[in-house]
C-alpha positions in Angstrom: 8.9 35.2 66.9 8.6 38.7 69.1 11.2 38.3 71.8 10.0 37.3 74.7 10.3 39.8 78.2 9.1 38.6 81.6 8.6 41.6 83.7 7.0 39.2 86.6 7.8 40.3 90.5 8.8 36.4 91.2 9.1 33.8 89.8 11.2 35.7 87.6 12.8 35.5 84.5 16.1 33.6 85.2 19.4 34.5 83.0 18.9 33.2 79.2 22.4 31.5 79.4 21.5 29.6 83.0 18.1 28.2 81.2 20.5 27.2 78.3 22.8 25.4 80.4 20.2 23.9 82.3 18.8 22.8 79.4 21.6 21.1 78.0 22.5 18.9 81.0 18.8 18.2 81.7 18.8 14.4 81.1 23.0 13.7 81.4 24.1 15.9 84.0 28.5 15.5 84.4 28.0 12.7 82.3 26.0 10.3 84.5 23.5 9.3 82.0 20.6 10.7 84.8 19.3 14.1 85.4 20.6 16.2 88.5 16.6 16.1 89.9 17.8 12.6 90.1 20.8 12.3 91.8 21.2 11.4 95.7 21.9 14.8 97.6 23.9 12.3 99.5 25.8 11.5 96.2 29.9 13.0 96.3 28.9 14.3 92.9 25.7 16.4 94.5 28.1 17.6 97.6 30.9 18.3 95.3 28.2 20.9 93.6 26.7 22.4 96.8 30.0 23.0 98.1 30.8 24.9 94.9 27.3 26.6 95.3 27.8 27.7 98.7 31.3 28.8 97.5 31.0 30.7 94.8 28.0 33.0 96.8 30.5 33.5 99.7 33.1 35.3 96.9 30.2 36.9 95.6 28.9 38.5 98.8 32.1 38.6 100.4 30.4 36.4 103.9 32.8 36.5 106.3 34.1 33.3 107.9 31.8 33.5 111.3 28.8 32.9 108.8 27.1 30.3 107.7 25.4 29.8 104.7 22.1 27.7 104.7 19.7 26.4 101.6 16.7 26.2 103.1 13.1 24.9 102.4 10.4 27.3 102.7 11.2 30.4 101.0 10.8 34.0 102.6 7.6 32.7 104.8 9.4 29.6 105.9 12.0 32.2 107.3 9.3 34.9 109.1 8.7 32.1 111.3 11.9 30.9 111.3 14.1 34.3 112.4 11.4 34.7 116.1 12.2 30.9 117.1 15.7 31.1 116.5 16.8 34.1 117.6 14.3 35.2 120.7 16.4 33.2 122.6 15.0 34.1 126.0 13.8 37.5 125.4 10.2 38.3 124.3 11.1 41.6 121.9 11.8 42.5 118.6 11.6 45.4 116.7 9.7 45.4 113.3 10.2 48.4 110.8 7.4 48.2 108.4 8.5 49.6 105.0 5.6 47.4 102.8 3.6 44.5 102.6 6.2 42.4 102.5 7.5 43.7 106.4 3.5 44.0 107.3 3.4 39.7 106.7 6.7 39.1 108.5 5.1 40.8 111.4 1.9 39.1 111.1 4.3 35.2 111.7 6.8 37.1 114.4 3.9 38.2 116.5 2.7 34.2 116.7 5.9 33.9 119.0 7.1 37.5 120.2 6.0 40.7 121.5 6.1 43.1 118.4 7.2 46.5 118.4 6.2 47.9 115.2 8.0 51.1 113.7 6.3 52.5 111.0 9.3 54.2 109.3 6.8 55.2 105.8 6.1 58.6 105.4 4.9 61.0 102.3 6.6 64.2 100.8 4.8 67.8 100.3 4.1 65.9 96.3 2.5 63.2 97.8 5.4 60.8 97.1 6.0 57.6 99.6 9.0 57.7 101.7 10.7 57.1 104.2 12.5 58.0 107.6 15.9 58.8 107.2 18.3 56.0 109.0 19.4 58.3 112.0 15.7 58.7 112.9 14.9 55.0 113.2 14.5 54.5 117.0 15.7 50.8 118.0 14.6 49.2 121.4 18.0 48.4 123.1 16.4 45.1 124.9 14.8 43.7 121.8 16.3 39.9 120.6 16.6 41.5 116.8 15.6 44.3 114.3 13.9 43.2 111.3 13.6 45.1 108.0 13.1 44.3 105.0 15.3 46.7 102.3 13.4 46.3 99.2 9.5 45.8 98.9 8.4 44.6 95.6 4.7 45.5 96.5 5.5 49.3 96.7 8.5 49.2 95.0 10.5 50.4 97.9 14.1 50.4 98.4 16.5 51.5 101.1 20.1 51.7 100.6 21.2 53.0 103.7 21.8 50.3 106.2 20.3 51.0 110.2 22.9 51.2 112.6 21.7 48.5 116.0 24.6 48.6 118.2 24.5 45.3 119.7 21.3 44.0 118.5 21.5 41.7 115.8 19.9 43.3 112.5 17.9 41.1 110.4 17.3 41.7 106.6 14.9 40.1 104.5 16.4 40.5 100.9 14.4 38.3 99.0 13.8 41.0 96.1 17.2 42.6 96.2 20.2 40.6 97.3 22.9 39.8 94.8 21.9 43.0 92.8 24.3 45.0 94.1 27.0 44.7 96.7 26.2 44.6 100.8 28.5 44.8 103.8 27.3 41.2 105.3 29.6 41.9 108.7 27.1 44.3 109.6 23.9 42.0 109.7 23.2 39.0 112.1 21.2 37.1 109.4 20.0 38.1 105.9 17.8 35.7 104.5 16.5 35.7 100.8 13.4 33.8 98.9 15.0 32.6 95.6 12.2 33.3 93.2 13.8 36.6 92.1 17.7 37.0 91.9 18.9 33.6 93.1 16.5 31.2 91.2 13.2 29.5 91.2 11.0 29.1 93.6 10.7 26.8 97.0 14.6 27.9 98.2 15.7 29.7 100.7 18.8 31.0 101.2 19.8 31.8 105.0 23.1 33.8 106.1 23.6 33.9 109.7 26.4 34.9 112.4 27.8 32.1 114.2 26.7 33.4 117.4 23.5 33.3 116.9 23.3 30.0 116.1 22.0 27.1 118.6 19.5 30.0 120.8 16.6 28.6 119.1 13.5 27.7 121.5 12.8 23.9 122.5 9.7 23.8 120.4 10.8 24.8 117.3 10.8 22.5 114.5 13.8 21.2 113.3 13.6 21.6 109.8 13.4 25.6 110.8 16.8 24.8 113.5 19.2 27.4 112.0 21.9 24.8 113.9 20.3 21.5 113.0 20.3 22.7 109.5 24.4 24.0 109.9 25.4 20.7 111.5 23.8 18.8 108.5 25.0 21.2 106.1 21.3 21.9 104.7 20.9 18.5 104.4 19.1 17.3 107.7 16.3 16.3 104.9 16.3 16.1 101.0 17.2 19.5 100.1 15.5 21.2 97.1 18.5 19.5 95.5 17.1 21.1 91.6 16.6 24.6 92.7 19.7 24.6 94.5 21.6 23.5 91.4 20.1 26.1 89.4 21.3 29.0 92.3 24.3 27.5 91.6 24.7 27.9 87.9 23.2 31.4 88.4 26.0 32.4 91.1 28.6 31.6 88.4 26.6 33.3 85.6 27.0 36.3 88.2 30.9 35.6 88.8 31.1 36.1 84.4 29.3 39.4 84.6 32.3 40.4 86.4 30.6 39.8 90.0 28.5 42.5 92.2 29.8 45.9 91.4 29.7 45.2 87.6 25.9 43.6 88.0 25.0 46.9 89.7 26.1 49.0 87.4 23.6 47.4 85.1 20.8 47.3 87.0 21.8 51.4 88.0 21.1 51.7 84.2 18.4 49.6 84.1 16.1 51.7 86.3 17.7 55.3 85.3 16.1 53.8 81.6 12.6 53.6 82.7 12.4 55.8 85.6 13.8 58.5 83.5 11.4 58.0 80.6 8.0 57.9 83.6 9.7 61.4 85.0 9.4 63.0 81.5 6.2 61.7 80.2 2.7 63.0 81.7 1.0 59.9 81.1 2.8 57.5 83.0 3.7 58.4 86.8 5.6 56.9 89.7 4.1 57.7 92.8 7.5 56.7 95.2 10.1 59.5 96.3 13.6 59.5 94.5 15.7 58.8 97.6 14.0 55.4 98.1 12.7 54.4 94.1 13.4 50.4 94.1 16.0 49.5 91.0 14.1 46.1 91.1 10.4 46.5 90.7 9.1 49.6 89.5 5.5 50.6 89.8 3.9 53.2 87.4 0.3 54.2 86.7 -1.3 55.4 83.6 -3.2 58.6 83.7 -6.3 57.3 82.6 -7.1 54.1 84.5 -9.0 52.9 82.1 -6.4 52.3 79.8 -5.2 49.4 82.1 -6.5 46.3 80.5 -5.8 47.9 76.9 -2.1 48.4 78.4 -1.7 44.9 79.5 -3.2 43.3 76.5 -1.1 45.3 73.6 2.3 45.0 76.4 1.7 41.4 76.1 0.7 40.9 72.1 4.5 43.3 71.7 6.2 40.0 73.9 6.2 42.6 77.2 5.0 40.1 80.1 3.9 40.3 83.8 3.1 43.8 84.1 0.1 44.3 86.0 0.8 45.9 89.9 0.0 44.2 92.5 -3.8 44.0 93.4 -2.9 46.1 96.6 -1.7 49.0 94.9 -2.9 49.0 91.2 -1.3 50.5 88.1 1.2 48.6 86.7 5.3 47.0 87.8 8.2 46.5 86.1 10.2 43.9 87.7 13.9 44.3 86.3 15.9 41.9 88.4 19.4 41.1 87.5 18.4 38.6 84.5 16.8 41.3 83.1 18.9 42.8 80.0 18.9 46.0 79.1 17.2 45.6 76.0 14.3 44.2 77.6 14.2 47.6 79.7 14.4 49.5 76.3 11.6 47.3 75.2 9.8 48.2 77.5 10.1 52.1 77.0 9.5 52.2 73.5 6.5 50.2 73.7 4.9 52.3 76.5 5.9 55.5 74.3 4.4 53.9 71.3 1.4 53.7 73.5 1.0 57.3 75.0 1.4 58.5 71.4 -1.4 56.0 70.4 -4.0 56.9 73.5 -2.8 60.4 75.1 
């Protein structure tokens, strides 16, 4: 059987070893004769597990003691709504740099509860290549409640590596397509919140990393299953919890602890997208249409020089075991999503299928 690759922006491909593990203790998990889907997230046994969970991605990240960690229901949308009503307090501002689509729709919730500001930080080079602002340009209104940004967009395959300084306004990331894939200073964020459908597992978690004091500001009306401190006093478990995909975040944090933690995974993933971006730069058949300084090492976007090659593209990629590359609808063209599951091999894959194809086509 072709090995399979799954290029897809989210869900994505989880680590081979993770599924295998998963697998294995599907119907006897610890020895209890019952899967973990099954178990009481009331259960020692489940608490013994989310404690290790929370744990073991507090070593990874390094998440200073004044933070709290919080699996969440609701994934990255759950939170745009979520970060105005608990952090507003009683201010009517925030700032909102838009970078994507992904910053465009967190907008589009925030302005249901605040008065926007939107920074359009995107700009294009003399080639025609999207970029953007350099840090020290980005202007940050010193009333507003927070500054929102979002570091990687999977849409445009954006990603920004330089972190805005906010004085004392609390910055808030949304690193749904990019945390855990390469080390982060958490002391200099107010909250960071991540989808899990990409580097932490599948889909319907939330993961929510927030500063102590900012914690217990949220607005009367909110409801509580979005109340950052109704959720910290329960220990994310004011309600069922998505008890299954929180185990599997946990098996992947220790997967990550065997890689040999954060600076060893991006090393990999440094490699990983020096592999394809590399082999688009020197083809003239393929092309990436986003600036160098701010190229995304999780999703890649490329287009073919003859459009209407697309669907032949996307039907041989798939027959070779190559799958989930079509772009987004947005943009077009096609998108390489090489989170951290992603092996190299699957990258190289990749490459020599799409030079296969330009020698078949060009």
């Amino acid at each position: 059987m072709t090995k399979i690759f799954n290029f897809c922006a989210g869900p994505a491909m989880l680590p081979e070893a993770v599924m295998h593990k998963a697998q294995n203790e599907f119907c006897n998990w610890q020895g209890m004769g019952i899967s973990v889907m099954e178990v009481s997230h009331r259960s020692p046994e489940y608490i013994d597990m989310a404690q290790q969970a929370e744990q073991d991605l507090r070593d990874l990240m390094e998440i200073p003691d004044n933070y709290k960690v919080l699996f969440c229901h609701g994934g990255g949308r759950g939170q745009f709504a979520a970060v105005p009503l608990n952090l507003l307090d009683d201010k009517l501002d925030a700032d909102y740099l838009l970078t994507g689509q992904w910053s465009k729709s967190a907008v589009v919730e925030a302005k249901k509860h605040a008065r926007i500001a939107e920074t359009n930080i995107m700009t294009e080079t003399a080639d025609g290549k999207i970029s953007v602002q350099a840090c020290a340009d980005w202007q940050v209104n010193a009333g507003a409640a927070y500054v929102h940004y979002c570091p990687n967009e999977t849409i445009e395959g954006i990603e920004l590596f330089d972190i805005p300084e906010t004085g004392v306004v609390p910055l808030v990331a949304d690193m749904s397509s990019t945390i855990l894939s390469r080390p982060v200073d958490v002391s200099k964020f107010g909250l960071i919140y991540a989808g899990a459908q990409k580097n932490i597992g599948p889909s319907g978690l939330s993961i929510v990393i927030v500063r102590d004091d900012l914690i217990g500001k949220a607005r009367q009306a909110i409801p509580s299953i979005l109340d950052y401190k109704v959720q910290a006093d329960a220990d994310s478990m004011y309600n069922t919890p998505p008890t299954y995909a929180w185990y599997l975040a946990g098996l992947v944090f220790k997967w990550l602890k065997e890689q040999g933690g954060l600076a060893e995974v991006e090393k990999k993933n440094i490699a990983k997208a020096a592999l394809l971006y590399n082999f688009i730069d020197n083809s003239s058949f393929y092309a990436n249409y986003v600036d160098k300084s701010v190229r995304s090492r999780m999703n890649i976007p490329f287009t073919l020089e003859n459009d209407s090659l697309n669907e032949t593209f996307l039907k041989e990629s798939k027959a070779a075991g190559l799958l989930t590359l079509k772009g987004h609808k947005l943009v077009g063209g096609m998108r390489a999503s090489i989170y951290n599951a992603m092996p190299i091999e699957g990258v190289q894959a990749l490459v020599d299928f799409m030079s296969a194809f330009e020698k078949k086509y060009a």
